[in-house]
C-alpha beads as a LAMMPS data file, in Angstrom:
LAMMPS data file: protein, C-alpha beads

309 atoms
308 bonds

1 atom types
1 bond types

-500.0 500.0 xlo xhi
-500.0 500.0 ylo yhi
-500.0 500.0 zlo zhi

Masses

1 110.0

Atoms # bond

1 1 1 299.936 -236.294 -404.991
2 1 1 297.293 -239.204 -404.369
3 1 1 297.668 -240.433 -401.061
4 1 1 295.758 -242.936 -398.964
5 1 1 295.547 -242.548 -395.209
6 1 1 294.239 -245.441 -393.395
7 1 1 292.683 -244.812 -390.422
8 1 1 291.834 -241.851 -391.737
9 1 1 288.785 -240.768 -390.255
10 1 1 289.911 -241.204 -386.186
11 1 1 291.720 -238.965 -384.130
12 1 1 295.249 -238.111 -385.943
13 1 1 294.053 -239.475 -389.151
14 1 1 291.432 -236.937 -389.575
15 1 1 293.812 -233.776 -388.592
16 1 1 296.594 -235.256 -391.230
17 1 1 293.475 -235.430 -394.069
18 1 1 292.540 -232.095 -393.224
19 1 1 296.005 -230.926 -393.521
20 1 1 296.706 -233.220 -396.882
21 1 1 293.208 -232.023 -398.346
22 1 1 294.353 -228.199 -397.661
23 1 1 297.261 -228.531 -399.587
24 1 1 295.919 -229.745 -402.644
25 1 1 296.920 -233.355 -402.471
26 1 1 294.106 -236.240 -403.576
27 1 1 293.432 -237.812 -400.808
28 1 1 291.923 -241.182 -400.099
29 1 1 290.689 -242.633 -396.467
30 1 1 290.545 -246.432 -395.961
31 1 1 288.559 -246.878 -392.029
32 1 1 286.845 -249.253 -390.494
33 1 1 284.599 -246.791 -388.618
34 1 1 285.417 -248.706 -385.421
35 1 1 286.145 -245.247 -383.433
36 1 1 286.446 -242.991 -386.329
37 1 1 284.254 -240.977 -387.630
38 1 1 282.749 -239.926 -391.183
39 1 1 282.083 -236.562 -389.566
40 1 1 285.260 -235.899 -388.702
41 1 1 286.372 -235.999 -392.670
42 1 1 286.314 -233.180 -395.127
43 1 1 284.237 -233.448 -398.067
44 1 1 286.892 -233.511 -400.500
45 1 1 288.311 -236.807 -399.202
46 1 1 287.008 -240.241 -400.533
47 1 1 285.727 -242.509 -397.951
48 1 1 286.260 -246.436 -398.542
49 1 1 285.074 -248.375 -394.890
50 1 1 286.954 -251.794 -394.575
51 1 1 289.028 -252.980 -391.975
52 1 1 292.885 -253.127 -392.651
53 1 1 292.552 -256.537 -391.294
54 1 1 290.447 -257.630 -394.942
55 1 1 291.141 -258.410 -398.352
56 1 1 288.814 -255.387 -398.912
57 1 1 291.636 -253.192 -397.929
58 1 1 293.735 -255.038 -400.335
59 1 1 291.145 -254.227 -402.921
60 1 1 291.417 -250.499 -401.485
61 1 1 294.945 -249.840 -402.074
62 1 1 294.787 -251.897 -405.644
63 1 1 291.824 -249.345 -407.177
64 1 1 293.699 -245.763 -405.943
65 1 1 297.391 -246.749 -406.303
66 1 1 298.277 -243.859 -404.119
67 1 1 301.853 -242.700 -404.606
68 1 1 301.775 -242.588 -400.765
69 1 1 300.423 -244.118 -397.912
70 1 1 300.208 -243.133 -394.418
71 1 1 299.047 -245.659 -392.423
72 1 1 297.640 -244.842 -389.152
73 1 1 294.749 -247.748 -388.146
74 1 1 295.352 -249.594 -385.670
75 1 1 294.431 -251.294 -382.346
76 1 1 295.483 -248.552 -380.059
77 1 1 294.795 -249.884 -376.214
78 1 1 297.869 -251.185 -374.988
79 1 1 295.662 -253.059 -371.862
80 1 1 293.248 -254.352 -374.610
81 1 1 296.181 -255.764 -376.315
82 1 1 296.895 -258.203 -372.998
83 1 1 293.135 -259.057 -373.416
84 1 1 292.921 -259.712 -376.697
85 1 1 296.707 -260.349 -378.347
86 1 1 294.992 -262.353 -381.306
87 1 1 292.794 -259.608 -382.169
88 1 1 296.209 -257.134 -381.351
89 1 1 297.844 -259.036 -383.828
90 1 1 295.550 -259.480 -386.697
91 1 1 295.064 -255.777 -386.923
92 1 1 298.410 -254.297 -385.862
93 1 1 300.593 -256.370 -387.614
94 1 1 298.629 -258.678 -390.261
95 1 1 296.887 -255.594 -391.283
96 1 1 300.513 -253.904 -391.580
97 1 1 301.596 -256.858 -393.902
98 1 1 298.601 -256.941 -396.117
99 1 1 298.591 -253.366 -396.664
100 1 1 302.391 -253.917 -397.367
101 1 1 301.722 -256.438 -399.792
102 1 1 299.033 -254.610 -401.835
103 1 1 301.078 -251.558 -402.237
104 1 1 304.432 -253.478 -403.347
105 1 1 301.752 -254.823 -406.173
106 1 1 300.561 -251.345 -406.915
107 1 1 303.878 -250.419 -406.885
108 1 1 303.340 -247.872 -403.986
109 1 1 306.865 -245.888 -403.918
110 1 1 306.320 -244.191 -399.965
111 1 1 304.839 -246.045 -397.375
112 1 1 304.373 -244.029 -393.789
113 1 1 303.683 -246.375 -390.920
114 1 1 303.026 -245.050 -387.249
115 1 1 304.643 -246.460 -385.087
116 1 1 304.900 -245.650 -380.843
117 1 1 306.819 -245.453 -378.021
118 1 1 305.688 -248.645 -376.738
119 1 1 308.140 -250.526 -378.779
120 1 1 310.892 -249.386 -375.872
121 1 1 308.709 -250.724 -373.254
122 1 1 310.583 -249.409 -370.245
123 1 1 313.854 -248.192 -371.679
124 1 1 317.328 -247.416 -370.152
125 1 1 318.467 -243.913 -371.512
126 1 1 316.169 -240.688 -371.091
127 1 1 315.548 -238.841 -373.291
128 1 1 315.308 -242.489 -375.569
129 1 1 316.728 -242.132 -378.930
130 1 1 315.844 -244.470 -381.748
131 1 1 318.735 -246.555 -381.441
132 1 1 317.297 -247.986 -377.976
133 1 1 316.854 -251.546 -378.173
134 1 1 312.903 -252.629 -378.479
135 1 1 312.160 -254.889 -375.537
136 1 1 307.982 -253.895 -375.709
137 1 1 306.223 -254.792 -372.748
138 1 1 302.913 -255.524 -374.097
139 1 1 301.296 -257.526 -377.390
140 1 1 300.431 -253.996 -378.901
141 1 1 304.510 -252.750 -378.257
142 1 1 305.546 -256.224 -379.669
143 1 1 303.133 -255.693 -382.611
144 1 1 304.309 -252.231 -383.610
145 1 1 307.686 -253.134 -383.227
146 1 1 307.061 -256.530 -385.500
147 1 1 305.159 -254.020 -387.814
148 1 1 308.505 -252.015 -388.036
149 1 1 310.606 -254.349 -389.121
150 1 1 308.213 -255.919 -391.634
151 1 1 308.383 -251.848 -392.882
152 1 1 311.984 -252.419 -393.413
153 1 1 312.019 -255.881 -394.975
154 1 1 309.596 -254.398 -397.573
155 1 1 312.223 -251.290 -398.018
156 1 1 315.021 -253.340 -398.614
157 1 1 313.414 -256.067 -401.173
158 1 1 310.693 -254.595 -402.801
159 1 1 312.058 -251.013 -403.368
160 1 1 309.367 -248.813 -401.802
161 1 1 310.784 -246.285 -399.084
162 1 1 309.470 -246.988 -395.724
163 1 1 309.154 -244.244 -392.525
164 1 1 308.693 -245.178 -389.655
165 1 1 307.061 -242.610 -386.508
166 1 1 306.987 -243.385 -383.370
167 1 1 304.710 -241.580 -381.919
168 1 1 304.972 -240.388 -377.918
169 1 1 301.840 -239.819 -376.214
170 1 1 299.457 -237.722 -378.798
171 1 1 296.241 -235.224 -377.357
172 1 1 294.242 -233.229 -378.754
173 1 1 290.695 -232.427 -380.202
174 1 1 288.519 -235.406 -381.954
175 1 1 290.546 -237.951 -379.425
176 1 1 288.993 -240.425 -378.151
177 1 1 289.090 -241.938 -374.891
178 1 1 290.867 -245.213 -375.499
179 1 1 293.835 -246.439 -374.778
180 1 1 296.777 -245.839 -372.309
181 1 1 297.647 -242.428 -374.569
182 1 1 294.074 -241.519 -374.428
183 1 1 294.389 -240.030 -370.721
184 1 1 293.780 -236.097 -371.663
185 1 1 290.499 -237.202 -373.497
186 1 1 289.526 -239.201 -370.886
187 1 1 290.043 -236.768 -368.122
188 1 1 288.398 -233.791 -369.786
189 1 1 285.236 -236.113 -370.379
190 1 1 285.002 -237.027 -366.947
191 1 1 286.040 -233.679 -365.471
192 1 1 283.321 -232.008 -367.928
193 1 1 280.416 -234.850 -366.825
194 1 1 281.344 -233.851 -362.968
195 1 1 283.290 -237.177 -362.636
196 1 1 286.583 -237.654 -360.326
197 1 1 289.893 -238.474 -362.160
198 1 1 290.656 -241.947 -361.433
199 1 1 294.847 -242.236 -362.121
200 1 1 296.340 -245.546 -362.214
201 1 1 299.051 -245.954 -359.466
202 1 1 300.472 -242.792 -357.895
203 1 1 300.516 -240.167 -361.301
204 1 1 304.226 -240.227 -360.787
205 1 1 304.765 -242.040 -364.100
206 1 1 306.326 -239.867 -366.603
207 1 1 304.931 -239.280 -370.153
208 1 1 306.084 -237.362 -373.568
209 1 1 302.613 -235.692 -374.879
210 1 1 302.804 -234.265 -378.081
211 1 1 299.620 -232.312 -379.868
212 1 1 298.123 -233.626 -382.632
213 1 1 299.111 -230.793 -384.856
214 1 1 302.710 -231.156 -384.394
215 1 1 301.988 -235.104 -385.631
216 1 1 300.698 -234.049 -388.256
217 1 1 303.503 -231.395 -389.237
218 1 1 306.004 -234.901 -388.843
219 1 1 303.948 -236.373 -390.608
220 1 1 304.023 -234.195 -393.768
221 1 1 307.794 -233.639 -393.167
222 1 1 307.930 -237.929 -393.783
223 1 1 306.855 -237.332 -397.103
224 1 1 309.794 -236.029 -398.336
225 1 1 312.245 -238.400 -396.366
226 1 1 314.050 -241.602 -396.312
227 1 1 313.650 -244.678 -395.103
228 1 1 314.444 -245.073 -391.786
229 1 1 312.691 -244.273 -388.286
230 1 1 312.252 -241.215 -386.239
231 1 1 310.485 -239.999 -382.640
232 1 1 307.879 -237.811 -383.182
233 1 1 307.320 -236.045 -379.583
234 1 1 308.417 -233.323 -377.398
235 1 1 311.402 -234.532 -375.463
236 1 1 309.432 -233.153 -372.240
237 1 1 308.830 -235.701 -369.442
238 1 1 305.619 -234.804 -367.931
239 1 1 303.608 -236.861 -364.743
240 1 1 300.319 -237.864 -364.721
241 1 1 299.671 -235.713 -361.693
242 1 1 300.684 -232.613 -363.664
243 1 1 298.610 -233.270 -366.377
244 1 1 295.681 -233.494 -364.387
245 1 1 296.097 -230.529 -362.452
246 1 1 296.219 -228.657 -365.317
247 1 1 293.155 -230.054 -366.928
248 1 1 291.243 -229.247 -363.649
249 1 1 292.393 -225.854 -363.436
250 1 1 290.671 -225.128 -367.039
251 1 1 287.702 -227.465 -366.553
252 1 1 286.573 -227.945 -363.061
253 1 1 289.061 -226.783 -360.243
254 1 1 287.125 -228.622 -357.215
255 1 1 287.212 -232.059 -359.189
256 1 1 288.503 -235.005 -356.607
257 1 1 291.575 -237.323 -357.867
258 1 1 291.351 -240.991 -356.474
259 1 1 293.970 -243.531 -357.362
260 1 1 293.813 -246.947 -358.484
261 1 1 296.594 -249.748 -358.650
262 1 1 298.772 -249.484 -361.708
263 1 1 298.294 -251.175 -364.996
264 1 1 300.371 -254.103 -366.199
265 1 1 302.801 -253.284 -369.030
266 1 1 302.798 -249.364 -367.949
267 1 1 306.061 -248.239 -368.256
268 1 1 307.394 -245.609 -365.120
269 1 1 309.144 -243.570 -367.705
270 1 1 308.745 -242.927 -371.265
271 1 1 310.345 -239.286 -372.985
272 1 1 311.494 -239.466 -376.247
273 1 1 314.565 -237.403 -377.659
274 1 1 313.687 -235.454 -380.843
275 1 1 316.635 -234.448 -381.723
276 1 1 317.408 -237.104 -384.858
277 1 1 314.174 -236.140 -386.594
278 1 1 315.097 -232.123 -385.788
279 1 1 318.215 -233.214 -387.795
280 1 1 317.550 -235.507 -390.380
281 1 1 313.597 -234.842 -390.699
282 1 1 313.319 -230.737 -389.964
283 1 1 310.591 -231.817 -387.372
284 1 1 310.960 -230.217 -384.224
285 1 1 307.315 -230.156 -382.127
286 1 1 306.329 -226.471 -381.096
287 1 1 303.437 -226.212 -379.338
288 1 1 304.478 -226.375 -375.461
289 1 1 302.259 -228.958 -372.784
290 1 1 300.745 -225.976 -371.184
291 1 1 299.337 -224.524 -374.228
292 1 1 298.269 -227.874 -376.362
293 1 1 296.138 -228.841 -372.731
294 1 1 294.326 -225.291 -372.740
295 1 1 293.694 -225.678 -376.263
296 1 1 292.662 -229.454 -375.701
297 1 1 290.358 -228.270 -372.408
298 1 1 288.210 -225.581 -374.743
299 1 1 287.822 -227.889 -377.781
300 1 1 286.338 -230.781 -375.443
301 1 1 284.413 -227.741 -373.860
302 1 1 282.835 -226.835 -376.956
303 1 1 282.509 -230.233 -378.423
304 1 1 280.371 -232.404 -375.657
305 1 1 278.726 -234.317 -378.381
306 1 1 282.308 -236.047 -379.270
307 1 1 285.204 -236.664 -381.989
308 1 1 283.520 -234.512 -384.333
309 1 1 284.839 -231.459 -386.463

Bonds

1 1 1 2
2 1 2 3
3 1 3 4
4 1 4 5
5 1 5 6
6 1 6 7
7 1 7 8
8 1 8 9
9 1 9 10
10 1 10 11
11 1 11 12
12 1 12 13
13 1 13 14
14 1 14 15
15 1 15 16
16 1 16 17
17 1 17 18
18 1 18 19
19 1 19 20
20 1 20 21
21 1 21 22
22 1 22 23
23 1 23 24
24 1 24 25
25 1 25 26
26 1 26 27
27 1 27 28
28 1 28 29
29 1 29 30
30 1 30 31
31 1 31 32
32 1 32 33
33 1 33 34
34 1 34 35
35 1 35 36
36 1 36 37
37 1 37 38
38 1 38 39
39 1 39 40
40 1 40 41
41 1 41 42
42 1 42 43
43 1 43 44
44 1 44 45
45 1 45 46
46 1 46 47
47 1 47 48
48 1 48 49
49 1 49 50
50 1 50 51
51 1 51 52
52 1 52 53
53 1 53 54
54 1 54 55
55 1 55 56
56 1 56 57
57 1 57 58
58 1 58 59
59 1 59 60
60 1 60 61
61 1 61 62
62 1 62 63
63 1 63 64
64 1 64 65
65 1 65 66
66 1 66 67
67 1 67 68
68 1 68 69
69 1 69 70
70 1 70 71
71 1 71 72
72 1 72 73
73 1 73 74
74 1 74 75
75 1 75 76
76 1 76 77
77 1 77 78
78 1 78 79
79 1 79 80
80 1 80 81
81 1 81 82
82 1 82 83
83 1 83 84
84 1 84 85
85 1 85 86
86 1 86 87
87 1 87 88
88 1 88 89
89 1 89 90
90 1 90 91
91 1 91 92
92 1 92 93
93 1 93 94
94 1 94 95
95 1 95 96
96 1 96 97
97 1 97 98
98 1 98 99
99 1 99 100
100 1 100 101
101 1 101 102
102 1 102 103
103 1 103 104
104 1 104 105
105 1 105 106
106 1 106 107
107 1 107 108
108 1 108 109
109 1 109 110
110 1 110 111
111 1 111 112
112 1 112 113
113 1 113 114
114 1 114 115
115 1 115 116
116 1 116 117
117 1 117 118
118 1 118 119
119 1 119 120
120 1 120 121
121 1 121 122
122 1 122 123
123 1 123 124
124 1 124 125
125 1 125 126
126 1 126 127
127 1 127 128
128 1 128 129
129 1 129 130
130 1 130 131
131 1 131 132
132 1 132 133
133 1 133 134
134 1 134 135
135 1 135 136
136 1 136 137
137 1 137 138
138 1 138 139
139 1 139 140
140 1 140 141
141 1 141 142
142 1 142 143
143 1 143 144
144 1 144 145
145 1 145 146
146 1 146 147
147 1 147 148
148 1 148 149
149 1 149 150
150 1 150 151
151 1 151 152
152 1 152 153
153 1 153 154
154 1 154 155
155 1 155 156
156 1 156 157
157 1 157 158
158 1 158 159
159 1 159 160
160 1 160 161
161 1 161 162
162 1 162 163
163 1 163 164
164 1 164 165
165 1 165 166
166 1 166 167
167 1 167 168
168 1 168 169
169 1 169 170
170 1 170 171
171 1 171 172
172 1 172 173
173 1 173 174
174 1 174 175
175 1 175 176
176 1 176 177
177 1 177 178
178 1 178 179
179 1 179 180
180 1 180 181
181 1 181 182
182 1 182 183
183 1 183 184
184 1 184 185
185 1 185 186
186 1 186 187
187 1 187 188
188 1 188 189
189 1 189 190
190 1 190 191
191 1 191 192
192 1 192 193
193 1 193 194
194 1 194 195
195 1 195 196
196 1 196 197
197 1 197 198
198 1 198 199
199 1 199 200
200 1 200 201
201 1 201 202
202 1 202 203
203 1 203 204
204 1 204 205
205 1 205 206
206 1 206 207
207 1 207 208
208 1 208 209
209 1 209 210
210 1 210 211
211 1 211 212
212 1 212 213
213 1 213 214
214 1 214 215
215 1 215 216
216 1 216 217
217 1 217 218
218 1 218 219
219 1 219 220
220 1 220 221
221 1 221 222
222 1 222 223
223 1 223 224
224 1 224 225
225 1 225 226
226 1 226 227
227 1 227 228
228 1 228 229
229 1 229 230
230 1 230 231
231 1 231 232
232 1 232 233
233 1 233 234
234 1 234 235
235 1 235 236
236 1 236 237
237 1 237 238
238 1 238 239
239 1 239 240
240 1 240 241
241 1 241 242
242 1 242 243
243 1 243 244
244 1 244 245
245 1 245 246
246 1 246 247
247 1 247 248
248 1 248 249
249 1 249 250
250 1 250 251
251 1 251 252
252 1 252 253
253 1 253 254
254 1 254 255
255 1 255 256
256 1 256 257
257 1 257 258
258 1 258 259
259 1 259 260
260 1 260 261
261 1 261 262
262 1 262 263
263 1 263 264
264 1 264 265
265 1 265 266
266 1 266 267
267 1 267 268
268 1 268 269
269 1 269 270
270 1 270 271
271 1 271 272
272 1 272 273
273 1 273 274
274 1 274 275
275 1 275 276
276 1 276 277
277 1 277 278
278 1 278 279
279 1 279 280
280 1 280 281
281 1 281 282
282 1 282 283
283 1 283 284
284 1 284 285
285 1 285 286
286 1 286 287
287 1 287 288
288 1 288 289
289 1 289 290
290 1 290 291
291 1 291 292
292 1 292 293
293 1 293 294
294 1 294 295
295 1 295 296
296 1 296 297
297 1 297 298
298 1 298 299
299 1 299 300
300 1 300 301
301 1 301 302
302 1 302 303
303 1 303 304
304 1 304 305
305 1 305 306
306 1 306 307
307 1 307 308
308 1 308 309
């Protein structure tokens, strides 16, 4: 199958070309290069660098006419978004629309977009299932959900099935330290450069962190589904506190944790059910907190130069 993957060459881009590339599939990469990487691609993938937010990725999408996109670039810092909601906006959902656009002209038939637990903001019911109202509390949370149901208008009148996964919290090797879900990368760097953990308000706050591999297992398992929209995450609540005790106790045991004040539009609780994509999808994540963190700890360990392969 030909398949473009925008944001291909960043953090769970690179792991899904890897994984498309290995199983024969022709695989494309549209990326800015903003925090991705052309290291972190294989050989066999084609490399076209434009932003999503250009008529260049228009271009893109017109010369491969994939049969599928996944598409995974993005704006990712939820506080940058509160910043900067213009430049929020012109990636995370203009960029959504004009890659929507181009492929209803190539007549795309499978369109993956990821979405994010953000769209909740702070939700009601725990574990949240999909049907949760979206009530996001920042410009990147309103974005993806606006991004969403753009996905769905295109489904409905233009015939091209559209997936929707929202992502929990993703680690893993090749992330980067950016963003609100980037707190395992950023703690291994600084625990590795000697650095205390600085953790926003009192670590309390509750997360759903998901390894990168078992994204990219959901997002295989999308390629072969409906349209619709699904959680792609643990269904483990996990504190900040418990996340970095368990980084220090693989990296550096005598590291000091201060605190800082909390960050506006952080959610207290955020755990995602995965139950509807076990059902309907055949996703279920596997690789336990514990075991994804010790993994995490030894790849940043071994790779001090970065988001490299």
């Amino acid at each position: 199958m030909r398949i473009l993957v925008t944001g291909g060459a960043g953090f769970i881009g690179s792991h899904l070309v890897d994984a498309l590339v290995g199983a024969g599939h022709e695989v494309a990469v549209l990326d800015d290069l903003s925090t991705g990487r052309r290291e972190n691609l294989p050989a066999a993938a084609r490399l076209h660098v434009a932003s999503v937010a250009t008529a260049a990725a228009e271009a893109v999408v017109l010369a491969e006419r994939p049969e599928a996109i996944f598409h995974l670039a993005a704006q990712v810092d939820a506080t940058r978004s509160l910043a900067e909601p213009l430049l929020d906006t012109e990636v995370n959902v203009l960029g959504t629309v004009r890659l929507l656009a181009a492929a209803a002209t190539a007549g795309v038939p499978r369109f993956v977009i990821a979405s994010s637990a953000a769209v909740y903001g702070d939700p009601t019911v725990f574990p949240t299932v999909e049907a949760e109202p979206h009530r996001p509390l920042s410009p990147y949370g309103i974005a993806k959900s606006a991004a969403e149901r753009y996905l769905e208008s295109f489904a409905r009148d233009r015939g091209l099935t559209g997936v929707a996964l929202r992502f929990a919290n993703v680690y893993g090797p090749r992330q980067t330290a950016l963003g609100e879900a980037g707190v395992v990368a950023v703690f291994c760097r600084r625990l590795l450069a000697g650095a205390p953990l600085t953790i926003h308000g009192d670590g309390r706050q509750t997360r759903d962190f998901v390894h990168v591999a078992d994204v990219v297992a959901a997002c295989l398992a999308a390629l072969g589904a409906p349209s619709g929209a699904w959680h792609v995450a643990t269904g483990v609540e996990s504190d900040i506190l418990t996340v970095a005790a368990e980084l220090r106790r693989h990296l550096a045991p005598e590291a000091r944790i201060v605190h800082a004040a909390p960050r506006p539009a952080d959610p207290r609780r955020s755990v995602l059910s995965p139950d509807l994509a076990a059902g309907q999808l055949g996703f279920r994540a596997r690789i336990p907190l514990a075991a994804g963190l010790e993994r995490t700890a030894g790849w940043f360990r071994s790779h001090p130069e970065g988001n490299v392969r």
